[in-house]
PLY file of the C-alpha trace (Angstrom):
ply
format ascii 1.0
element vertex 117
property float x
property float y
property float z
element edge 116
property int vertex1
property int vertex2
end_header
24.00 13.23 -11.08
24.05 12.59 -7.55
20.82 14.49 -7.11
18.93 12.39 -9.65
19.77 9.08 -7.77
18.07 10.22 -4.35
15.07 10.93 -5.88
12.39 8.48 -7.26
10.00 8.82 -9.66
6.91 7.09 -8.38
3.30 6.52 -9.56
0.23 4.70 -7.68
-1.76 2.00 -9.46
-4.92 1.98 -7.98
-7.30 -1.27 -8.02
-9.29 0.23 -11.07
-6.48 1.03 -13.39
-6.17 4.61 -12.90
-3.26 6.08 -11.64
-2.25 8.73 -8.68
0.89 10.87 -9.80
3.87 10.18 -11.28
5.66 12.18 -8.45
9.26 12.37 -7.74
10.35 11.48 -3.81
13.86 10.96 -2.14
14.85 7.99 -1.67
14.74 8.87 2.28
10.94 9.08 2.64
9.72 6.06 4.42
6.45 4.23 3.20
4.24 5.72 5.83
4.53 9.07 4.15
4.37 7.33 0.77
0.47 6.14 2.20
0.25 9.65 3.65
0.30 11.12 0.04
-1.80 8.63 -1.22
-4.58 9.71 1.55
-4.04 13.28 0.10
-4.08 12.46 -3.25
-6.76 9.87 -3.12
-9.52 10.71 -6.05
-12.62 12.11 -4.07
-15.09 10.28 -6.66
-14.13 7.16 -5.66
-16.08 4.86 -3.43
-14.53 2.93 -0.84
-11.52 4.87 -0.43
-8.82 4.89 2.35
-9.42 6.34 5.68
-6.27 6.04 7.14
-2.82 4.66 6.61
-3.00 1.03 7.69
-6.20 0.51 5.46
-3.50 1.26 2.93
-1.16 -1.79 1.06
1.43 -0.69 -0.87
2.99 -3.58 -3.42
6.23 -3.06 -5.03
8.23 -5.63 -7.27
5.96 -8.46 -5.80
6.10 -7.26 -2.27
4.17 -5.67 0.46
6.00 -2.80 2.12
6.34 -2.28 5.30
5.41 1.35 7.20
9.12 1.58 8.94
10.69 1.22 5.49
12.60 3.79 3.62
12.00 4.32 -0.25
15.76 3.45 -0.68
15.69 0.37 1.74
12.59 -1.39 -0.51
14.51 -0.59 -3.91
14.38 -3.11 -6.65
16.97 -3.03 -9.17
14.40 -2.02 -11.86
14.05 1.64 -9.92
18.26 1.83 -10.91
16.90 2.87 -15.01
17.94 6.41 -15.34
14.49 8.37 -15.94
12.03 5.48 -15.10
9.08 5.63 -13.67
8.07 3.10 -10.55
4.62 1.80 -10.67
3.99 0.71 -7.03
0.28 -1.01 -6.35
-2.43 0.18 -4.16
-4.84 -1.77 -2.49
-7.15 -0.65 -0.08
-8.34 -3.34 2.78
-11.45 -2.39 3.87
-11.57 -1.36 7.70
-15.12 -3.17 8.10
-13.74 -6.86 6.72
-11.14 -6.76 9.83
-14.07 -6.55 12.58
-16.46 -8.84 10.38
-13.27 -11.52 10.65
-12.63 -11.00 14.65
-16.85 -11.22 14.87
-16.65 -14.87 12.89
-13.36 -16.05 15.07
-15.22 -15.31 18.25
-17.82 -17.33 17.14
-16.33 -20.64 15.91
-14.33 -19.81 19.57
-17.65 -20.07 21.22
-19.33 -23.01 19.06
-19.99 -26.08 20.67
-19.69 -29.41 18.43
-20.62 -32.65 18.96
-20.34 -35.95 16.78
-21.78 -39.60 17.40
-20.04 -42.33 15.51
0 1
1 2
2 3
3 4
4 5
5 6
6 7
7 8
8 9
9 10
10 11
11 12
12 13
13 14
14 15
15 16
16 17
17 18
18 19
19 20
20 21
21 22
22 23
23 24
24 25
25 26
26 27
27 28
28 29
29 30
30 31
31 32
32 33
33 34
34 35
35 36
36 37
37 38
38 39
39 40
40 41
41 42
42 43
43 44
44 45
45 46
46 47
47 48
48 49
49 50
50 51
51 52
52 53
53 54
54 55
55 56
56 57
57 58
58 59
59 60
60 61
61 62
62 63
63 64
64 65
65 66
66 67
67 68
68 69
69 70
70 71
71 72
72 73
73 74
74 75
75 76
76 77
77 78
78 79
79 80
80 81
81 82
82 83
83 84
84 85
85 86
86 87
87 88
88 89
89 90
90 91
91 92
92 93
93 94
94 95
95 96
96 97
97 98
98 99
99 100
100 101
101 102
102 103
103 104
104 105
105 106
106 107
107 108
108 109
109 110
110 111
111 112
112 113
113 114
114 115
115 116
């Protein structure tokens, strides 16, 4: 029995509805590798995918989890159901909308305003 708890069963809800897995992971492997899969496993007919990790969010029971994390450190009490299946979310932050943001803050930095009254 004590084998069955350090492992979860875990499948990846992608933005689309379609789903990466289920796969089975100890409850040991830290969220980083989680993304690392997800990279590996990512469908190759799919546009806009990951490149690497950190354009990768993972959302579980409402939350965002961190990279540091452990699998056994983020779980909810809904993973504790004998022979269920986690459904964590996937979202995929596009690495392009991170320099188009850091482009518009440099200019409203730079922007000169001026008001009569």
């Amino acid at each position: 029995m004590a084998g069955v708890q350090d492992q979860l069963e875990i499948k990846f809800r992608l933005t689309d509805g379609s789903d990466i897995g289920p796969k089975s992971f100890p409850v040991a492997t830290s969220v980083a590798t989680l993304k690392e899969s997800i990279l590996a496993q990512w469908p190759k007919e799919k546009e806009h995918g990951p490149r690497t990790v950190k354009d990768v969010k993972l959302i579980s029971a409402g939350k965002i989890l961190e990279n540091s994390r452990t699998l056994g450190e983020c779980q909810s009490p809904l993973c504790e159901i004998p022979g269920g299946v986690t459904t964590m979310h996937v979202v995929v932050q596009a690495p392009s909308l991170e320099k188009d943001k850091k482009a518009t803050n440099q200019t409203k930095k730079n922007k000169c305003l001026c008001v009569i009254l």
